[in-house]
N, C-alpha and C positions, 0 to 999 in steps of 0.2 A: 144022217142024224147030227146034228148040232152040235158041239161039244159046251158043256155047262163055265161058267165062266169059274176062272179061277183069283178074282180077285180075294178074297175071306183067306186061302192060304199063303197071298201075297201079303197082307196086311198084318198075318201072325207071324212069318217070317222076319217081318221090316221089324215088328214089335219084339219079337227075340234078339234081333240085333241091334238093336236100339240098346234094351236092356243088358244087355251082357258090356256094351261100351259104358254104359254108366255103373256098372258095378267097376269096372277096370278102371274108370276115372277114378273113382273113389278110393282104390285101392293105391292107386300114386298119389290122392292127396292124403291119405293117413300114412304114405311111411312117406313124404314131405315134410309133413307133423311132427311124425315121432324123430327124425332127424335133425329136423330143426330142434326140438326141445332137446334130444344127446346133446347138439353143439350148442344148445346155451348153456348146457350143467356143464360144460369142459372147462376148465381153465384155461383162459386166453395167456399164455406162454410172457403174451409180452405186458401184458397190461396186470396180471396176477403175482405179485411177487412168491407165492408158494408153490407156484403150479411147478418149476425147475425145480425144486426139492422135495414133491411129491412125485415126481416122474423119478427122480433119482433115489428114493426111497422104495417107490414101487419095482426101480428094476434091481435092486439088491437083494438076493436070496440072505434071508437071515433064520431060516426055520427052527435053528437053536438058540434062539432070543433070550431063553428065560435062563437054560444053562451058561451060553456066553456073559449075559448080565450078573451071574453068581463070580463068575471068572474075574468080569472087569473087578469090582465090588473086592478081591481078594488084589488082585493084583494095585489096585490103586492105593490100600494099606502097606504092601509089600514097598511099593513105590517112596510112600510118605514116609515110613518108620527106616527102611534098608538102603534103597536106591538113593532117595534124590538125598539124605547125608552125608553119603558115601562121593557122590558128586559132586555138592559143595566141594568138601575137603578136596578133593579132589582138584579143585577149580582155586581154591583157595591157593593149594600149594604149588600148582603146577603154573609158571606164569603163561600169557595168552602167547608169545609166539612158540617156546614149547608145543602146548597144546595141542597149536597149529602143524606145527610139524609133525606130531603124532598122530593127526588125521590123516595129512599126506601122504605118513608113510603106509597106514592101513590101506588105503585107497588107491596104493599102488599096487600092494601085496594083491588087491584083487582086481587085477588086471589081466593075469591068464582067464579070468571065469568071463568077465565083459568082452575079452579079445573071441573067447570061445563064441557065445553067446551070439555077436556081432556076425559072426560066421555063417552060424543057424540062421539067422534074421537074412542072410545074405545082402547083407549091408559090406558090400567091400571095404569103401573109402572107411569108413567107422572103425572097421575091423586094423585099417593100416594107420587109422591114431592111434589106437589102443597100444598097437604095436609097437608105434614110433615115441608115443610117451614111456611105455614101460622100459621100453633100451633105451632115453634119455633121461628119464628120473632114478632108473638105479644105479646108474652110471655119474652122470654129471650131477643129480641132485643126492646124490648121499642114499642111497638107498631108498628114496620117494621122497627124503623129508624136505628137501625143497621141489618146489612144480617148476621145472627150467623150462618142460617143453611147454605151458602153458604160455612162457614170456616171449618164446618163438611163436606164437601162434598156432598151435595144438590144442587145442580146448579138450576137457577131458566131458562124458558125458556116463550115464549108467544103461547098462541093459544086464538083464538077469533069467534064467531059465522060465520065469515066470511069465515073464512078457512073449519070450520066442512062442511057448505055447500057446499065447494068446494070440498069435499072430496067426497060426495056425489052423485057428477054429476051435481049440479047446475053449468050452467055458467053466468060468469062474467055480464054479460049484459053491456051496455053502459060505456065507461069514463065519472065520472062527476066532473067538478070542482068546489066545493060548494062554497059560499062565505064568506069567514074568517077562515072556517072549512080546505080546502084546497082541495088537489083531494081526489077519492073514485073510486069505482062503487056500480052500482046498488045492486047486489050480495052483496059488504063489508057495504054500506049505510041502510040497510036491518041489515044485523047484528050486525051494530054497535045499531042500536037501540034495540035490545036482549039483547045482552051484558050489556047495559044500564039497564034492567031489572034483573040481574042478579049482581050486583053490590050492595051491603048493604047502602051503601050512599044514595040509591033512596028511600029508607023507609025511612031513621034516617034523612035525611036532609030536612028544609023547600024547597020552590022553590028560594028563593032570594039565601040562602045560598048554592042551588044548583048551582045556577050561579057562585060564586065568587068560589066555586069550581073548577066548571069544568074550568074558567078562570086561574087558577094555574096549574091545573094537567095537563092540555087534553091532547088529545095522538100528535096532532100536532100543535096546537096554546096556548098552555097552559103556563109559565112562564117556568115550570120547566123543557119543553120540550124543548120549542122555543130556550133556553139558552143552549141549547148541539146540535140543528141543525143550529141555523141560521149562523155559521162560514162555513158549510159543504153546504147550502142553496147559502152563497153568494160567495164560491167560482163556484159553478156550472155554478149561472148566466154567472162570469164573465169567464168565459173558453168557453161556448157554443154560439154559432149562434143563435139558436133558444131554448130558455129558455125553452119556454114551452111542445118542443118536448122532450125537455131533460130532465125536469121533470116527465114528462109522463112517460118516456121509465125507469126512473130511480124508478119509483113508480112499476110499472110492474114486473121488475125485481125482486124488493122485496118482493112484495107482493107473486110473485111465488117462490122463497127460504122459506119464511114462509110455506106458503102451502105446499110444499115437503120436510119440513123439517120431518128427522126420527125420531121414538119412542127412547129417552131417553133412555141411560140404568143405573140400578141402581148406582151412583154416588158411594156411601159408598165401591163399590166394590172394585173400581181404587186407593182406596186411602191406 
């Protein structure tokens, strides 16, 4: 007996896969589509002047916006009425190479916490400036107030608990903006109190005279600080819309050039 032809199941088959190819075309040309339209709404990085301060806004966790903004807002009054007078005078009376030498000397005082630090980072050579300035400036420069190893060729540089952690895989955690202290995060607010540990003044000094301390030094409310930001503070103000985004973005920035900044190479070599 004959067998009946089987073209009609060959022509639904061809027609099935015919079909299923053109649904599958289709399907790579709509997400073609919708990728090509993502990468035209993107900001071209180079051709968009806001796109690098949109991406750097977008990767700053600030979820306490509205209370950090109550903080700035107190503290920028604290600043006007208390600190930056206080400064002046300060600046007034103290002449600039004084001054200078009073930065020196703080900046040397915190030398065990950078020599520390420098260690954690496992950064040797860094760790054996830290080391080599701090036994040439307490020594030959008067206690730090002149930079002697800087004129041998010893460049001084900062590293701080904050950064080691961040070298490590900690992230940043939250923006905060503490009040009088200034911004932070959680991450560098963490380390700053290590650091603090790690600082010889925390043994030798009572608490009172820990305070009038750290009121001259600090790293950013401090006299001797305050008097070499606050020209660069009140120009920011008055050029930016939003102060406090600008201060943010301008803290961030810095903060991440610290943290990437490279291993030092030995200074005495280039000279």
């Amino acid at each position: 007996m004959a067998r009946a032809p089987d073209i009609p199941y060959r022509v639904s088959l061809l027609s099935d896969t015919v079909q299923r190819h053109r649904v599958l075309a289709g399907l790579v040309v709509l997400l073609l589509l919708v990728a090509r339209g993502a990468r035209a709404e993107a900001p071209d990085p180079v051709l968009d002047d806001d796109a690098e301060v949109g991406a750097a806004a977008a990767g700053f966790p600030d979820p306490l916006e509205r209370l950090n903004r109550l903080t700035f807002r107190l503290n920028l009054h604290v600043d006007r009425w208390v600190i930056d007078p206080i400064s002046r005078a300060y600046t007034f009376v103290v002449p600039t190479p004084a001054r200078r030498s009073i930065r020196r000397a703080f900046a040397n005082l915190n030398s065990p916490s950078i020599f520390a630090n420098d260690a954690l980072q496992l950064r040797p050579v860094d760790a054996g400036v830290t080391a080599a300035r701090f036994a040439i400036n307490t020594t030959a420069g008067v206690v730090g107030l002149f930079d002697v190893a800087d004129r041998i060729g010893l460049e001084g540089h900062h590293a701080d608990f904050g950064q080691t952690l961040a070298l490590v895989g900690v992230p940043s955690g939250p923006y905060l903006m503490l009040p009088v202290i200034g911004p932070t995060t959680a991450r560098d607010g963490v380390g700053s109190l290590v650091d603090f540990l790690f600082e010889p003044t925390t043994y030798i000094l009572t608490p009172g005279a820990q305070l009038v301390f750290a009121s001259i030094r600090g790293t950013g409310t401090g006299l001797s600080a305050w008097e070499t930001q606050s020209d660069a503070l009140h120009a920011l103000e008055a050029s930016s819309i939003d102060f406090y985004a600008a201060l943010r973005n301008a803290y961030w920035q810095n903060r991440i050039a610290e943290i990437e900044r490279p291993p030092q190479r030995f200074a005495l070599a280039r000279r």
